[in-house]
TORBA-539747 format. One record per residue (C-alpha): residue number from 0; x, y, z. Coordinates in Angstrom, 3 decimals, padded with zeros to 6 digits. Example, Ala and Ser with C-alpha at 12.3 -4.5 7.8 and 13.67 -1.06 7.14 Angstrom:
% residues 2
0/012.300/-004.500/007.800
1/013.670/-001.060/007.140
This chain:
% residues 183
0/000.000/000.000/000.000
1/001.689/003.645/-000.836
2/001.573/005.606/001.718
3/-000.791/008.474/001.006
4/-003.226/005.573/000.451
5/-002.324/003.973/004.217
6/-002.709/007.796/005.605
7/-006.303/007.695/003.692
8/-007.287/004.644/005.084
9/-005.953/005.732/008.490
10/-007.638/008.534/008.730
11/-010.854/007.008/007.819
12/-010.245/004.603/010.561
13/-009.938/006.660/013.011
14/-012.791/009.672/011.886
15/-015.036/006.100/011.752
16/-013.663/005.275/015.416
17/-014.386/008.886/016.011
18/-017.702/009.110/015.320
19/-019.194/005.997/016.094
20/-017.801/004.786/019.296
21/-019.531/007.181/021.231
22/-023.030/005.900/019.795
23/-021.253/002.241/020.540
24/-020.190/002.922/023.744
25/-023.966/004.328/024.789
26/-025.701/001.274/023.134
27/-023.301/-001.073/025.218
28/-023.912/000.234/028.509
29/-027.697/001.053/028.091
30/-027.694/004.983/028.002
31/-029.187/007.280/025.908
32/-027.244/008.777/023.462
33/-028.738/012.029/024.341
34/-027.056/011.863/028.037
35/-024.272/012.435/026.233
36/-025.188/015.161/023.594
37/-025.562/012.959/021.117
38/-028.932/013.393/019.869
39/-028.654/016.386/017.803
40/-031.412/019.305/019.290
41/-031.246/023.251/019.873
42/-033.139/023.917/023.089
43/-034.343/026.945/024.072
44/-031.275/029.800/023.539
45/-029.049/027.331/021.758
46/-029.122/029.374/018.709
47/-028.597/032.615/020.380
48/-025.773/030.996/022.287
49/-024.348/029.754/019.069
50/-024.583/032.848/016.955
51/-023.492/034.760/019.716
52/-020.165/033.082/020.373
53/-019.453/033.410/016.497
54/-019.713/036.956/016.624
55/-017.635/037.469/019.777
56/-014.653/034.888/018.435
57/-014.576/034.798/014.615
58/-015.174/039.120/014.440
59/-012.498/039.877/016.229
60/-010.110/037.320/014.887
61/-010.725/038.824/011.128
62/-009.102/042.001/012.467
63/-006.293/039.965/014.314
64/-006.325/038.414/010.878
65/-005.991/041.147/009.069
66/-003.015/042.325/010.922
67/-001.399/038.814/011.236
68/002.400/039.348/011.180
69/003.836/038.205/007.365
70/006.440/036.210/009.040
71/003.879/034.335/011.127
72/001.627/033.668/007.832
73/-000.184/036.231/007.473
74/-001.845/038.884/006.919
75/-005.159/037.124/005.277
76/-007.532/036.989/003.436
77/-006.188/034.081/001.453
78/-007.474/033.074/-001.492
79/-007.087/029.345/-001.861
80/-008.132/027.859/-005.556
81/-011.785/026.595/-006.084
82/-011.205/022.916/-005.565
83/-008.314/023.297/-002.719
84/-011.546/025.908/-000.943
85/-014.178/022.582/-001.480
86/-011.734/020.151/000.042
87/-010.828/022.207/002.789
88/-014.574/023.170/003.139
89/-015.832/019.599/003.230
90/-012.839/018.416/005.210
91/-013.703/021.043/007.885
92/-017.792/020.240/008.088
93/-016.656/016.575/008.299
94/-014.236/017.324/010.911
95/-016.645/019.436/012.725
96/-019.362/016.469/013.358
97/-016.694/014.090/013.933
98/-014.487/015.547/016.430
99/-017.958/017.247/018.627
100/-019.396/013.667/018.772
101/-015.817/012.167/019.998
102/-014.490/015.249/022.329
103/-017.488/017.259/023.078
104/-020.285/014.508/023.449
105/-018.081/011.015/024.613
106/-015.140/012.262/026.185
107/-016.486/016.109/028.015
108/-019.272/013.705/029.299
109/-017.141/011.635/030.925
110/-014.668/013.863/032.491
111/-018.124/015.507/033.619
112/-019.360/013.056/035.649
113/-016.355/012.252/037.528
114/-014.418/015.768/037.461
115/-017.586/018.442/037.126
116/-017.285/020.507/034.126
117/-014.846/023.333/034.778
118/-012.434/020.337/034.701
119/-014.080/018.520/031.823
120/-013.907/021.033/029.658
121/-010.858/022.628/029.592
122/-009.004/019.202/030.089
123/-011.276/018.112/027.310
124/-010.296/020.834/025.103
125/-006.745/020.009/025.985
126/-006.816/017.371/024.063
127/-008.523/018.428/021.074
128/-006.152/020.852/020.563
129/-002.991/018.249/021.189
130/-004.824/015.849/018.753
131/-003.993/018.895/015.534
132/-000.227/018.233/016.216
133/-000.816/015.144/014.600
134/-002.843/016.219/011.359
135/000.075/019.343/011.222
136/002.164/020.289/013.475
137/002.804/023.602/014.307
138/002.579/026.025/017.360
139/-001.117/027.675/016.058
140/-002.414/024.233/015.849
141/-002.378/024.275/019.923
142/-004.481/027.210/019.344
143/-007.588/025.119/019.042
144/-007.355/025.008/022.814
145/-009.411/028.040/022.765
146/-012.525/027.183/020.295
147/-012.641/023.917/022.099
148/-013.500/025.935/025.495
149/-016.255/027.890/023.436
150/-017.367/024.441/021.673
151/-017.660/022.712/025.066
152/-018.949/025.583/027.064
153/-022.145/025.440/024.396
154/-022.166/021.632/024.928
155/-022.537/022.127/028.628
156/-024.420/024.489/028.370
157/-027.030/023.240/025.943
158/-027.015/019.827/026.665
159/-026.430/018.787/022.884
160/-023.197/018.974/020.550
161/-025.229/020.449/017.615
162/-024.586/024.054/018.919
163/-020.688/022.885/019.481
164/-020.911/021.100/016.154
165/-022.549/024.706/014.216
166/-019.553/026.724/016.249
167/-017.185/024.199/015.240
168/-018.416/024.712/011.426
169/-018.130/028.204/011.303
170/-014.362/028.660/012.725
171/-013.418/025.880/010.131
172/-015.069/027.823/007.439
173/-013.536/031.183/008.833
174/-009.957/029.486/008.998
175/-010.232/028.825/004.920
176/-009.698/032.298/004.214
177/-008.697/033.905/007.522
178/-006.801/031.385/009.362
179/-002.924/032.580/008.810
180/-000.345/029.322/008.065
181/001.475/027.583/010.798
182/004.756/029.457/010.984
């Protein structure tokens, strides 16, 4: 097997593992998927919450943007081709349902109920942003540390990972065009 045909498969493998151990794990021990998020709903506020952490992240990180350093990758907005934009684009709305079900909805819920969620989350988010080192490393892939406190403050907070899933969505969208390189 060549190897960008192994690193396809592996990372197929793992978005698979991803996204459906968590449903696995609920059916196994007899709990509702929506204990853990899973069942995709926007209660009461969930889109205010949503839209609302958008506008207070992904506004004023244009400007920061904007004024990115050129040494550090930026300044944007970049202008990526029209099929490197779709696969980036789809890649990012995949990535955003896999990786709410697996950090937000599995593992947050778990570090919930034995830590309480001001541990949860930010140990939670921890990881997330430790598991980008491996797609491309780089010191602004640790940065994801950050969204992944908004994306599992909305979790918490709405008892679903749709609203963490819509967040997630919308900074992988932003990052196409305004997201400067690793440096």
């Amino acid at each position: 097997m060549s190897g960008s045909l192994w690193g396809a498969v592996a990372g197929l493998s793992i978005a698979a593992f991803m996204l459906y151990f968590p449903h696995f794990w609920c059916r196994r021990r007899g709990e509702s998927d929506e204990e853990y998020g899973l069942k995709w709903i926007m209660r009461h506020g969930a889109w205010r919450d949503t839209i609302g952490a958008i506008v207070l992240t992904l506004v004023p990180l244009t400007f920061v943007s904007m004024n990115w350093p050129r040494e550090w990758g930026g300044p944007g907005p970049f202008h990526p081709g029209a099929w490197r934009a779709f696969n980036l684009l789809s890649g990012g709305l995949a990535a955003a349902f896999i990786e709410e079900t697996f950090y937000r909805g599995w593992l947050q819920t778990l570090g919930t109920r034995r830590w309480g969620p001001w541990i949860a989350i930010p140990l939670t988010s921890l990881l997330f942003a430790l598991s980008h080192l491996f797609v491309a490393p780089g010191w602004l892939r640790v940065a994801t540390f950050f969204p992944g406190l908004v994306m599992g403050l909305l979790r918490h907070r709405n008892g679903s990972v749709l609203p963490s899933i819509l967040y997630h969505a919308a900074c992988n969208v932003w990052a196409v065009w305004w997201s400067p390189g690793p440096g």
